[in-house]
FITIDO-345673 format. One line per 10 residues: their letters; for each residue x, y, z of N, C-alpha, C. Coordinates in nm, 2 decimals. Layout:
BEGIN
a	X/Y/Z/X/Y/Z/X/Y/Z; ...
This chain:
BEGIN
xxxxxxxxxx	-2.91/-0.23/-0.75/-2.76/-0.20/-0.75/-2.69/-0.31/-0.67; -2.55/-0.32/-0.73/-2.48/-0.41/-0.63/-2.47/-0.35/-0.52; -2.45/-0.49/-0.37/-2.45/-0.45/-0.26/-2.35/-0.37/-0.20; -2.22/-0.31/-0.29/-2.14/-0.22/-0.23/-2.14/-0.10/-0.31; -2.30/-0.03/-0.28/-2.34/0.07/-0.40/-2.25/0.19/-0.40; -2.15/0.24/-0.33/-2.09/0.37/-0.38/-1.99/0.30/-0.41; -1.88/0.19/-0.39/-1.80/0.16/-0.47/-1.82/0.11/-0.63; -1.90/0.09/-0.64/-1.98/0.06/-0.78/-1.97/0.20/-0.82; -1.93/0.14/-1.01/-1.91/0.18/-1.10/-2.06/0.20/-1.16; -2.19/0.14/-1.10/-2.33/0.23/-1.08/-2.35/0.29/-1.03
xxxxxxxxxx	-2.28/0.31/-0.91/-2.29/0.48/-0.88/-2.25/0.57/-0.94; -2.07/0.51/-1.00/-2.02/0.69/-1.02/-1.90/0.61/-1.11; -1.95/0.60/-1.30/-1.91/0.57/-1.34/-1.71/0.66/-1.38; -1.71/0.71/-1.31/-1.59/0.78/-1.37/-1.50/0.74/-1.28; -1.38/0.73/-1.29/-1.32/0.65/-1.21/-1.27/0.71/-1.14; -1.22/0.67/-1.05/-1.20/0.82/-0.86/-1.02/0.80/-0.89; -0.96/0.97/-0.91/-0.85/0.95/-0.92/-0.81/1.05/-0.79; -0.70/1.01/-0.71/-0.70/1.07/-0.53/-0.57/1.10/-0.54; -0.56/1.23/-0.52/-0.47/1.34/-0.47/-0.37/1.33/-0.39; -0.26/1.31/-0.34/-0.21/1.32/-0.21/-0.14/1.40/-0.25
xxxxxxxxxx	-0.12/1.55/-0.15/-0.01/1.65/-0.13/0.07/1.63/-0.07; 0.19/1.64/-0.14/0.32/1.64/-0.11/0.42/1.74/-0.12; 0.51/1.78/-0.05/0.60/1.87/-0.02/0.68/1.86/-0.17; 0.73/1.80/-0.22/0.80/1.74/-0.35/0.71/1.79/-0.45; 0.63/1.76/-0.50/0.54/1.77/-0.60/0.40/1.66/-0.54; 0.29/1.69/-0.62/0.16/1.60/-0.59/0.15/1.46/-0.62; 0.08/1.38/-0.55/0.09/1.24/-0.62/-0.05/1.18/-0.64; -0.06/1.12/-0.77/-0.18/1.06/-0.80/-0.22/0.87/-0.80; -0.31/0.89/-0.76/-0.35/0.71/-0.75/-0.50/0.70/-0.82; -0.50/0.66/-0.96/-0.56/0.62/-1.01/-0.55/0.56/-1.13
xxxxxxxxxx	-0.67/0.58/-1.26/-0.63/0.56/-1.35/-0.59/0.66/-1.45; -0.48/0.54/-1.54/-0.38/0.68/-1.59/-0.24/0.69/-1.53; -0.21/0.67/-1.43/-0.15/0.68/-1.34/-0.06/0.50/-1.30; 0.05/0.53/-1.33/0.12/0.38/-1.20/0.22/0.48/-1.08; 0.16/0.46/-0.97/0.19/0.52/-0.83/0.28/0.40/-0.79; 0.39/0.43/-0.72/0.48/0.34/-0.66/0.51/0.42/-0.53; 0.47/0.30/-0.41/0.50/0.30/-0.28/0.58/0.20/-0.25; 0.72/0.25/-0.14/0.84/0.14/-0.11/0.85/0.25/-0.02; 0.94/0.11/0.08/1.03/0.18/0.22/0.99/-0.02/0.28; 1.06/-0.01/0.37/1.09/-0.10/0.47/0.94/-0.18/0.51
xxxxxxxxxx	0.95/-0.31/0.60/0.82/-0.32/0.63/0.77/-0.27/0.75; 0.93/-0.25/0.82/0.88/-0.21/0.94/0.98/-0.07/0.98; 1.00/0.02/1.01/1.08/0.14/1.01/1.13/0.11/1.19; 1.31/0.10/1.16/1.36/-0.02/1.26/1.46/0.10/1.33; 1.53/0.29/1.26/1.63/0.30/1.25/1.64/0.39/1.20; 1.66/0.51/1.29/1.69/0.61/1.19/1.79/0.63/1.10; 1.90/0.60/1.11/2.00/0.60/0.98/1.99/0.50/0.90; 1.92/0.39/0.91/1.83/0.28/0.81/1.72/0.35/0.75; 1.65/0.36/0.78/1.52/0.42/0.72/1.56/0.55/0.63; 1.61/0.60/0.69/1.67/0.77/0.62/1.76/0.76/0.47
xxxxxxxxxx	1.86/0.62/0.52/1.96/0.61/0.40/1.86/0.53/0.27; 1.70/0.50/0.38/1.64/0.43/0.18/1.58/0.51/0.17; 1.51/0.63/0.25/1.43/0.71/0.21/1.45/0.77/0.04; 1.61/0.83/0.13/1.70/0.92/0.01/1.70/0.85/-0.09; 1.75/0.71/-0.12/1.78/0.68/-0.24/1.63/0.66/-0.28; 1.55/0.59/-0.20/1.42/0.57/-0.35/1.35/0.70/-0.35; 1.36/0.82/-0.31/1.27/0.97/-0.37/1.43/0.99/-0.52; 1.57/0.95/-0.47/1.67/0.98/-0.55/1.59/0.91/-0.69; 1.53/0.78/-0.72/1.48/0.69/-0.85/1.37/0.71/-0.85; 1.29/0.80/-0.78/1.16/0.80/-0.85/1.05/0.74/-0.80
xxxxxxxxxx	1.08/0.69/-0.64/0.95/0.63/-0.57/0.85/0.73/-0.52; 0.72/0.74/-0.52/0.62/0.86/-0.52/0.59/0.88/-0.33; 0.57/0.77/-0.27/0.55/0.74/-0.15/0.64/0.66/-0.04; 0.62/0.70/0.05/0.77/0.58/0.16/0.61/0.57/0.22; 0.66/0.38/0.23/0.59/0.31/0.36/0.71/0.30/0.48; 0.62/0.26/0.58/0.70/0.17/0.68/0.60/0.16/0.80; 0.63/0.07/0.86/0.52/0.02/0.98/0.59/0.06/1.10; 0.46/0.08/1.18/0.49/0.17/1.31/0.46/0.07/1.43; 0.35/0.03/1.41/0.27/-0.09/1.49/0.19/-0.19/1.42; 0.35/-0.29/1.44/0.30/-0.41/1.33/0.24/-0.52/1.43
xxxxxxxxxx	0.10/-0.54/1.34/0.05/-0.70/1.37/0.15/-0.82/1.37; 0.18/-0.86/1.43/0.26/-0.97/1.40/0.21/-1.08/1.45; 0.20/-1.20/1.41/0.16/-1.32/1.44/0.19/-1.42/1.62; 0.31/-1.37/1.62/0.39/-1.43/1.75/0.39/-1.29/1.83; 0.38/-1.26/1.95/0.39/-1.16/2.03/0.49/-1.13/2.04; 0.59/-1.19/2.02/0.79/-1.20/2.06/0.85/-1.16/1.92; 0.76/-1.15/1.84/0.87/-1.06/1.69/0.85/-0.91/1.72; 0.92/-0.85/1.66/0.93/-0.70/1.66/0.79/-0.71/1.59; 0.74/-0.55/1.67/0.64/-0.52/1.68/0.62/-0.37/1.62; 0.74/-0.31/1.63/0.73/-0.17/1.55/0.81/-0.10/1.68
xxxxxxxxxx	0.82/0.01/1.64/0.87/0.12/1.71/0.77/0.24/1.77; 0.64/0.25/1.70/0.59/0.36/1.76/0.59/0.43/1.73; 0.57/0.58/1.82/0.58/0.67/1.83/0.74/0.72/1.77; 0.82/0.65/1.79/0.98/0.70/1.78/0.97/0.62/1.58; 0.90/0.55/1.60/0.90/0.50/1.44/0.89/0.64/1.37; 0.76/0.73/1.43/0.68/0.83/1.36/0.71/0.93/1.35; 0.84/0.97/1.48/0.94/1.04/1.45/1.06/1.04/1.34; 1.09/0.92/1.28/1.18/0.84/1.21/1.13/0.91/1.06; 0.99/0.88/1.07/0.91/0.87/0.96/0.93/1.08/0.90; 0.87/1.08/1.02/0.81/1.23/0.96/0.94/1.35/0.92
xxxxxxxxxx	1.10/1.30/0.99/1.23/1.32/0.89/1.25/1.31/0.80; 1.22/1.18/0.75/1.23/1.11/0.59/1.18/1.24/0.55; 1.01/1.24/0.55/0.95/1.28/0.45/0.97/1.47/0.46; 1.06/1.53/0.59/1.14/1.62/0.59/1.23/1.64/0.46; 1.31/1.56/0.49/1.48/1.57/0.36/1.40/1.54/0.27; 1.26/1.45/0.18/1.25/1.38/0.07/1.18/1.48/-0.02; 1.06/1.50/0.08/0.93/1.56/0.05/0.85/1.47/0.02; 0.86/1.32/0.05/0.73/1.26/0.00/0.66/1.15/0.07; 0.57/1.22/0.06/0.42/1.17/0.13/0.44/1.00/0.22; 0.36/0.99/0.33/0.43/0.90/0.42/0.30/0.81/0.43
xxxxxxxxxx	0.29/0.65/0.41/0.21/0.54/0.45/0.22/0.50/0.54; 0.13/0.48/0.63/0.18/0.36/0.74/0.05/0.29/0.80; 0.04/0.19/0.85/-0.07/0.11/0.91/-0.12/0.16/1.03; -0.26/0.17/1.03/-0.35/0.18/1.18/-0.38/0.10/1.21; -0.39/0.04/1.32/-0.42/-0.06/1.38/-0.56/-0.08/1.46; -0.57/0.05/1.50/-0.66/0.08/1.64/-0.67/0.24/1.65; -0.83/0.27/1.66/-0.91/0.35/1.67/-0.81/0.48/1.72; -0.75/0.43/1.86/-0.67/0.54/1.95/-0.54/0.56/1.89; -0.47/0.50/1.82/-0.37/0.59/1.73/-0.42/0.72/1.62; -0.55/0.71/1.58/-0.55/0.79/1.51/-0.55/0.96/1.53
xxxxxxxxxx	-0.52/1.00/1.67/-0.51/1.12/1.73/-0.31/1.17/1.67; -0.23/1.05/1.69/-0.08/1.05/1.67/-0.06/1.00/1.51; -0.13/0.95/1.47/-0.11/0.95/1.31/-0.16/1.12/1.23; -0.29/1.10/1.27/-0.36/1.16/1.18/-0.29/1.33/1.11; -0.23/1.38/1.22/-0.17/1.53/1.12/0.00/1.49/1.07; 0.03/1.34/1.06/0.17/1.36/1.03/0.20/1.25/0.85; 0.08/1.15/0.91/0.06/1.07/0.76/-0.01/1.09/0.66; 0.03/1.08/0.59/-0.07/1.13/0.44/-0.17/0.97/0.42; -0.12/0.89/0.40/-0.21/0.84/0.40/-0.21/0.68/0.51; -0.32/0.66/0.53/-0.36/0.56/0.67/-0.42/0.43/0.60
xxxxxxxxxx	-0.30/0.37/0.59/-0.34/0.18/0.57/-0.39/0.08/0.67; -0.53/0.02/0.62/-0.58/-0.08/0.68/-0.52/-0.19/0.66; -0.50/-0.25/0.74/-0.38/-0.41/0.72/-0.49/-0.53/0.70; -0.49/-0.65/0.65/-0.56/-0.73/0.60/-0.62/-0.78/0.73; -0.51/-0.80/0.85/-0.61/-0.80/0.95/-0.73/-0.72/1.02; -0.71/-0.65/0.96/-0.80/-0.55/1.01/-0.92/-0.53/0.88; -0.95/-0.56/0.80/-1.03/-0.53/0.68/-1.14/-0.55/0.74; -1.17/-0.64/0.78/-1.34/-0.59/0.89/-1.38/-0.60/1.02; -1.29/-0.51/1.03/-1.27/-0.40/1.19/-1.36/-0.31/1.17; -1.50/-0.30/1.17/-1.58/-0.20/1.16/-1.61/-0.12/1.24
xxxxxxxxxx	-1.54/-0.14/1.36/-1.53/0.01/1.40/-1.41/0.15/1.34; -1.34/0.02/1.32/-1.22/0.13/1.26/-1.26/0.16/1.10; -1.30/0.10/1.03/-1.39/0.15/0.93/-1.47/0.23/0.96; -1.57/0.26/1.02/-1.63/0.36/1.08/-1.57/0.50/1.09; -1.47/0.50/1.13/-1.40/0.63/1.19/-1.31/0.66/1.08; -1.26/0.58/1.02/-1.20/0.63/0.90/-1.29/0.71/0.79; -1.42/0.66/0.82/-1.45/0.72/0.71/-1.53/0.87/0.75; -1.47/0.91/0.88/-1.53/1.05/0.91/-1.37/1.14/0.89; -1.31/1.06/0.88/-1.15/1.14/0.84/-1.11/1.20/0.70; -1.09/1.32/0.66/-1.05/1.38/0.53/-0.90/1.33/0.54
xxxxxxxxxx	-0.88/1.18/0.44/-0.75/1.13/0.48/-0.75/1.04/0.38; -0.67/0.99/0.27/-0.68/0.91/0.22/-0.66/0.75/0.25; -0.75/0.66/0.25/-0.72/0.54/0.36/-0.71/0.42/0.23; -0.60/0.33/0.25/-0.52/0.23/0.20/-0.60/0.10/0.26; -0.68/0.07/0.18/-0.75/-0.08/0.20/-0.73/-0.22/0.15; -0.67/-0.28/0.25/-0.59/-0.40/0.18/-0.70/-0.49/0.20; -0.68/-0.65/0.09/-0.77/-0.73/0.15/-0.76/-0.82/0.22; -0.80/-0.85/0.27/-0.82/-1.00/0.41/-0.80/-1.10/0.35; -0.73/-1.15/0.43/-0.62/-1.29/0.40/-0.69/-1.39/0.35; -0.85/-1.42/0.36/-0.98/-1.49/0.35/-1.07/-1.43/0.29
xxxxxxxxxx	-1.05/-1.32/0.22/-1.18/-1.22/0.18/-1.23/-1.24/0.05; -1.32/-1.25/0.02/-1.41/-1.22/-0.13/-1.42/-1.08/-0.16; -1.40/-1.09/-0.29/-1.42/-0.98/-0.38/-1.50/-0.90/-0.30; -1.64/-0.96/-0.29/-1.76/-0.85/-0.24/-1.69/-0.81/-0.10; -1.68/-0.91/-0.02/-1.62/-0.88/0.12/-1.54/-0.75/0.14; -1.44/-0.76/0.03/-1.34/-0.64/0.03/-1.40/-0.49/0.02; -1.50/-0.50/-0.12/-1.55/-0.40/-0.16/-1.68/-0.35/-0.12; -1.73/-0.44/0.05/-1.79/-0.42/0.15/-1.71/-0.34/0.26; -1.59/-0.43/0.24/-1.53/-0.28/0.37/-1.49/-0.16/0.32; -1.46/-0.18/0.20/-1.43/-0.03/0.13/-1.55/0.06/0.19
xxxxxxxxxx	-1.71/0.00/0.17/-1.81/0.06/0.18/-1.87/0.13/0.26; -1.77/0.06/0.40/-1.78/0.15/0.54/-1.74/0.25/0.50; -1.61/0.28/0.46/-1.54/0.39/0.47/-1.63/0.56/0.35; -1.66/0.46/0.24/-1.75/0.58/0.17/-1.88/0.61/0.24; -1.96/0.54/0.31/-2.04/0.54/0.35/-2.03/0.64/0.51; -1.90/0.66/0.50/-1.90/0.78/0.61/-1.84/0.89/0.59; -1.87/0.92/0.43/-1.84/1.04/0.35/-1.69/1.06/0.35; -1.59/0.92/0.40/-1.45/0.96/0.32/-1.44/0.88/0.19; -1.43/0.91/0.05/-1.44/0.92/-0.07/-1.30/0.86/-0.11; -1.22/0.89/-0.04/-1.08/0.85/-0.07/-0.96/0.74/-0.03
xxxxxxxxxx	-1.05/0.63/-0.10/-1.01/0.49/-0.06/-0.95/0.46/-0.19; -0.83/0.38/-0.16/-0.76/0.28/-0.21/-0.76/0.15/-0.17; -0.78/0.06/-0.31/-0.79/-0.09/-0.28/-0.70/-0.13/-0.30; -0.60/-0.20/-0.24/-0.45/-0.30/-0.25/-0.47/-0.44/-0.27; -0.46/-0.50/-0.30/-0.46/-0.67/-0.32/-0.34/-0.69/-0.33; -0.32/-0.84/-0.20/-0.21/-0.89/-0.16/-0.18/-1.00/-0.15; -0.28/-1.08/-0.20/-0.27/-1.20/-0.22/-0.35/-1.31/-0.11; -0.40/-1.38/-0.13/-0.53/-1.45/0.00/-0.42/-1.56/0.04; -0.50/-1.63/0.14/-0.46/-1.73/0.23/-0.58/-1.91/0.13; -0.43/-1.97/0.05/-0.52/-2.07/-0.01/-0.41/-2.21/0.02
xxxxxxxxxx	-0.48/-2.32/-0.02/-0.38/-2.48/0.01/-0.23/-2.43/-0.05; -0.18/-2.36/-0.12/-0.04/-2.35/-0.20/0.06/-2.32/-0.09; 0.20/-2.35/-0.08/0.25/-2.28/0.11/0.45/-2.31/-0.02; 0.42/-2.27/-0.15/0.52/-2.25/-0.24/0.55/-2.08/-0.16; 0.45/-2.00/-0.21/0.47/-1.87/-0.15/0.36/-1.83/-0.03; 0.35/-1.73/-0.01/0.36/-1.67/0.11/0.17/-1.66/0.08; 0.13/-1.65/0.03/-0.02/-1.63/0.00/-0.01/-1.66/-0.18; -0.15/-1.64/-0.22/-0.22/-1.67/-0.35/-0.24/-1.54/-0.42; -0.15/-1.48/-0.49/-0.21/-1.38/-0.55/-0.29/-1.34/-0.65; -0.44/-1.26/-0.66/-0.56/-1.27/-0.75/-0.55/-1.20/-0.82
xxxxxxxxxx	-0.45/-1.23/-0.92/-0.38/-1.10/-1.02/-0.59/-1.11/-1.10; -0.62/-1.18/-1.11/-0.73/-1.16/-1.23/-0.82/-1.07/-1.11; -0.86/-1.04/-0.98/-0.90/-0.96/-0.89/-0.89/-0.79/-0.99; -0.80/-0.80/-0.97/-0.72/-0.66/-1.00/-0.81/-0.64/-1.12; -0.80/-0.71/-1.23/-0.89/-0.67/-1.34/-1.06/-0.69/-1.31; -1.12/-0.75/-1.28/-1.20/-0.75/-1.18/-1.27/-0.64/-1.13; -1.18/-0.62/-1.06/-1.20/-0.49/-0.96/-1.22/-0.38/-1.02; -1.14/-0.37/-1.12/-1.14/-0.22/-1.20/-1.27/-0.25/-1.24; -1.34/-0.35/-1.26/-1.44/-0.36/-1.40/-1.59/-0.34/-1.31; -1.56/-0.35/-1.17/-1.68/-0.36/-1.14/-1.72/-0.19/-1.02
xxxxxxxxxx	-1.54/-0.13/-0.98/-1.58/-0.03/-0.90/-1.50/0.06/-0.96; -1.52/0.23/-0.90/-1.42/0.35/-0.99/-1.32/0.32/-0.89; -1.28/0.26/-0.79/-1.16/0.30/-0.70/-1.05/0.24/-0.74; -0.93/0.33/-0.67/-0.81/0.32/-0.78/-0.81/0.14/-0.69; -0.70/0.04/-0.74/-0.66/-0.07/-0.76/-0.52/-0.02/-0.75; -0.41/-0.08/-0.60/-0.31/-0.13/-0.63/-0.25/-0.31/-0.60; -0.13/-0.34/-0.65/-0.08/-0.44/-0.59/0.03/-0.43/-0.49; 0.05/-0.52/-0.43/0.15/-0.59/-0.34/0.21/-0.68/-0.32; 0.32/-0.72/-0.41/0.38/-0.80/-0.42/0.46/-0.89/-0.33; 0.49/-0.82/-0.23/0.58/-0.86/-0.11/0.52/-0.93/-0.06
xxxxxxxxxx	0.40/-0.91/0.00/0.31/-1.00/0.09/0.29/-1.09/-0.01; 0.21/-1.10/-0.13/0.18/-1.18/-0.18/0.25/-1.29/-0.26; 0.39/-1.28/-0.24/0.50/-1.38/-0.26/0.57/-1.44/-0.15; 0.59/-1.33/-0.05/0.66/-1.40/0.05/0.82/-1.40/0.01; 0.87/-1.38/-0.10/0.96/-1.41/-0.17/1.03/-1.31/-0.24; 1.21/-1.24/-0.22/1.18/-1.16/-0.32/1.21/-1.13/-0.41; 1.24/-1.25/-0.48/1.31/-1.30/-0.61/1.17/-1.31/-0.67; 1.05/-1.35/-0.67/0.96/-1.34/-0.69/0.81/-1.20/-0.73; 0.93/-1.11/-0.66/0.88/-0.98/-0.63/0.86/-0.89/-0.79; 0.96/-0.88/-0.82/0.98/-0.81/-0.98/0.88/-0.87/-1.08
xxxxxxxxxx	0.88/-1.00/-1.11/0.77/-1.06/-1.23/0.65/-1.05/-1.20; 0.62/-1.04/-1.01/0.42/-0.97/-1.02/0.42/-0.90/-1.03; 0.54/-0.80/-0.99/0.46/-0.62/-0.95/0.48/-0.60/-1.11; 0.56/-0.66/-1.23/0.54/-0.64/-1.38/0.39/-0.71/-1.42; 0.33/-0.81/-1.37/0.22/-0.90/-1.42/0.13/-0.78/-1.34; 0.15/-0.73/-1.24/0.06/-0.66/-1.20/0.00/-0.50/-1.25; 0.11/-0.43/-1.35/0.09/-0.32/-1.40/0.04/-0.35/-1.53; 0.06/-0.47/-1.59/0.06/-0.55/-1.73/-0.14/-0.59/-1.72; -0.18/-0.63/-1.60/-0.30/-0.64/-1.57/-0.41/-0.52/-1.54; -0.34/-0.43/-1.50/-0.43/-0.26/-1.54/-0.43/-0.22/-1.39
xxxxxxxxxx	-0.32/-0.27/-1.28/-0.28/-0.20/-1.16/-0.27/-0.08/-1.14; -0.32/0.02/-1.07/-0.26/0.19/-1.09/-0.13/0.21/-1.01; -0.08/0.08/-0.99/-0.01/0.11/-0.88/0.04/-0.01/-0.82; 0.15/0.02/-0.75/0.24/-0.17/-0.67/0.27/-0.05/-0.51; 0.33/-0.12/-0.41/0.34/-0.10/-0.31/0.46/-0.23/-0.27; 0.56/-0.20/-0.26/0.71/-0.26/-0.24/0.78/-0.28/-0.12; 0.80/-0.40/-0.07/0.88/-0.40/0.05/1.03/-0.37/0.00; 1.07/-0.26/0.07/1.25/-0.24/0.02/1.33/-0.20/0.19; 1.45/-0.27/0.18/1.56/-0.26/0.31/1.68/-0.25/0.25; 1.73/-0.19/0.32/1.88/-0.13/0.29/1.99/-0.27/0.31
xxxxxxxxxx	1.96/-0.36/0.35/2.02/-0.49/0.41/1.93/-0.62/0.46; 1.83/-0.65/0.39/1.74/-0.70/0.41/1.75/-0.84/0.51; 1.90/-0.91/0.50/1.90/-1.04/0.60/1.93/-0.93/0.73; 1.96/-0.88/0.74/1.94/-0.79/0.92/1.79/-0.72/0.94; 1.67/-0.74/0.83/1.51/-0.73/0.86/1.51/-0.75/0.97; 1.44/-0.68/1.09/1.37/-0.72/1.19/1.22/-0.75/1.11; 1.16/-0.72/1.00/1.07/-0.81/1.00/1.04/-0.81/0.84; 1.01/-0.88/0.78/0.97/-0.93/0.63/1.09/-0.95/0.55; 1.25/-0.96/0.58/1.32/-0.96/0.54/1.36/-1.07/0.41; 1.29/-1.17/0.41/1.26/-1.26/0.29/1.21/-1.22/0.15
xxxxxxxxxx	1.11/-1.13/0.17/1.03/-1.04/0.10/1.10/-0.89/-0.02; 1.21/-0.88/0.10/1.26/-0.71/0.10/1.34/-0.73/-0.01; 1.36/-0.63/-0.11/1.39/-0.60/-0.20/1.52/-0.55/-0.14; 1.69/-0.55/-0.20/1.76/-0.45/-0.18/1.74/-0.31/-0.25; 1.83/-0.23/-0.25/1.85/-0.12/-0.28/1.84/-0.11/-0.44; 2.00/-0.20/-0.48/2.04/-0.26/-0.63/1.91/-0.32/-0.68; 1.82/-0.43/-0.59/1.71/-0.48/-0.72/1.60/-0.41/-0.71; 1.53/-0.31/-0.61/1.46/-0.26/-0.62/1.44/-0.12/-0.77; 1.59/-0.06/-0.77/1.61/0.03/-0.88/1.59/-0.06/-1.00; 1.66/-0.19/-1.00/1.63/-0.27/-1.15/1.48/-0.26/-1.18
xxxxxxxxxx	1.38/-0.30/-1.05/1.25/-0.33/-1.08/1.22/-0.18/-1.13; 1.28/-0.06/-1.04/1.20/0.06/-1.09/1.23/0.07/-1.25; 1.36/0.12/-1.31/1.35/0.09/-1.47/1.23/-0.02/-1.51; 1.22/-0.14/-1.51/1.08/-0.18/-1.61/0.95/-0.17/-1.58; 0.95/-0.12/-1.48/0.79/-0.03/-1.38/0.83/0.09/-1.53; 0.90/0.17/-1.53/0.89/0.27/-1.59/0.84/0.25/-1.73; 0.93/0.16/-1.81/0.92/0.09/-1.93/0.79/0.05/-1.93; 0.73/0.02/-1.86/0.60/-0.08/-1.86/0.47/0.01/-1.84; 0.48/0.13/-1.75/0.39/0.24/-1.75/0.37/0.29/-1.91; 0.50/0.31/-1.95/0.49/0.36/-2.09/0.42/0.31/-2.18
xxxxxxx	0.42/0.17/-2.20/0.36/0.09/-2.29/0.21/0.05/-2.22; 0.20/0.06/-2.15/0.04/0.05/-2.08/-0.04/0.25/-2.09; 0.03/0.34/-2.14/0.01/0.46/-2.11/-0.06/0.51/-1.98; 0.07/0.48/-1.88/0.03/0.52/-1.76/0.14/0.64/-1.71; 0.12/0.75/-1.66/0.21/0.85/-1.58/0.28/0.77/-1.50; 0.44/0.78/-1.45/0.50/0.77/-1.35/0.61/0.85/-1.31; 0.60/0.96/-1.40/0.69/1.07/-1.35/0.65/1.20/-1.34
């Protein structure tokens, strides 16, 4: 068998389609399925965060992200809000009803995430953090596995492996584009990965366009190249006013272009015969 034997499609040729319950209705991430996750990069505000909540559950977004405790490169950029972020958060998904993403960072938040998020994203930094792999995979939680800025295919679908291999079953793969010589955009995105990936494990496959452009005029033509490629799914940086971002604001989608992208997300599920409503 290949060396990441339960993510392999020799283990368990049927392909893993994962649940998340939501107050709104249920949401699916697999195949069959285009799942769309948007909200902010970093949740800055409660009457910011609140006024995009409303509009993207108003168009049809299935999930709100937003970061609570962001990695950030320089110590001196905003960093997140925390605990008051998670307060911010767990409102939203009050008034919306739908299901809340956000990043873990470290072992000991997971006592203050774990009964308020639906689902728990591993950040690229962290992709082989194996202790936090470890512990995720003793949690009944769906966990959001992005890849590492430097990672190989197998690399990725090695850390996935921690997480099945500690009987949590319910992982998501995100691809976000790697760290290569190009410095046009923000990273290299491995749109042929995505197909790839479907071909060699059952686990759902999304994209992320934001990171992997850096750009977000750039944003709309992958996360289309990316559903067009057999994506179950994109994951969206959106801000209500994106040049006032305290962080990825180059990236962020407004309000106006994020709804234009959602119409040909929809269009394009159709013609791929994928669910999005």
């Amino acid at each position: 068998m290949r060396p990441f034997k339960l993510a392999s499609k020799e283990f368990k040729d049927q392909n893993t389609i994962i649940e998340i319950k939501s107050d709104f209705k249920p949401v699916f991430i697999g195949e069959g399925y285009c799942t769309v996750i948007a909200g902010p990069c970093a949740v800055e505000s409660w009457e910011g965060y609140l006024e995009t909540a409303k509009f993207l559950k108003n168009i049809g977004v299935h999930m709100l992200r937003g970061g609570l405790f962001k990695p950030r490169t320089s110590p001196y950029s905003f960093r997140g809000l925390g605990k008051e972020g998670l307060d911010i958060m767990v409102e939203a998904k009050k008034q919306t009803g739908l299901p809340l993403v956000t990043e873990i960072m470290d072992i000991r938040d997971l006592d203050i995430l774990y009964d308020m998020i639906d689902v728990l994203q591993v950040g690229s930094r962290n992709m082989q953090n194996f202790a936090l792999l470890d512990e995720l995979g003793k949690v009944d939680k769906p966990v959001l596995l992005k890849r590492g800025l430097s990672a190989t295919i197998e690399e990725w679908l090695l850390a996935a492996e921690y997480i099945l291999n500690g009987g949590n079953g319910k992982v998501i793969l995100c691809e976000r584009g790697i760290r290569t010589f190009e410095h046009y955009t923000r990273n290299t995105l491995d749109m042929g990965a995505v197909a790839l990936v479907k071909n060699l494990s059952h686990l759902p496959v999304i994209v992320d366009p934001s990171h992997a452009t850096g750009k977000w005029e750039l944003v709309t033509p992958v996360a289309k190249a990316a559903i067009a490629a057999g994506a179950d799914g994109i994951m969206v940086e959106v801000h209500q006013d994106p040049e006032k971002a305290l962080s990825d604001g180059k990236q962020s989608l407004d309000l106006n272009s994020f709804a234009n992208l959602m119409e040909k997300v929809k269009k394009l599920s159709s013609l791929e015969n994928k669910k999005i409503i």
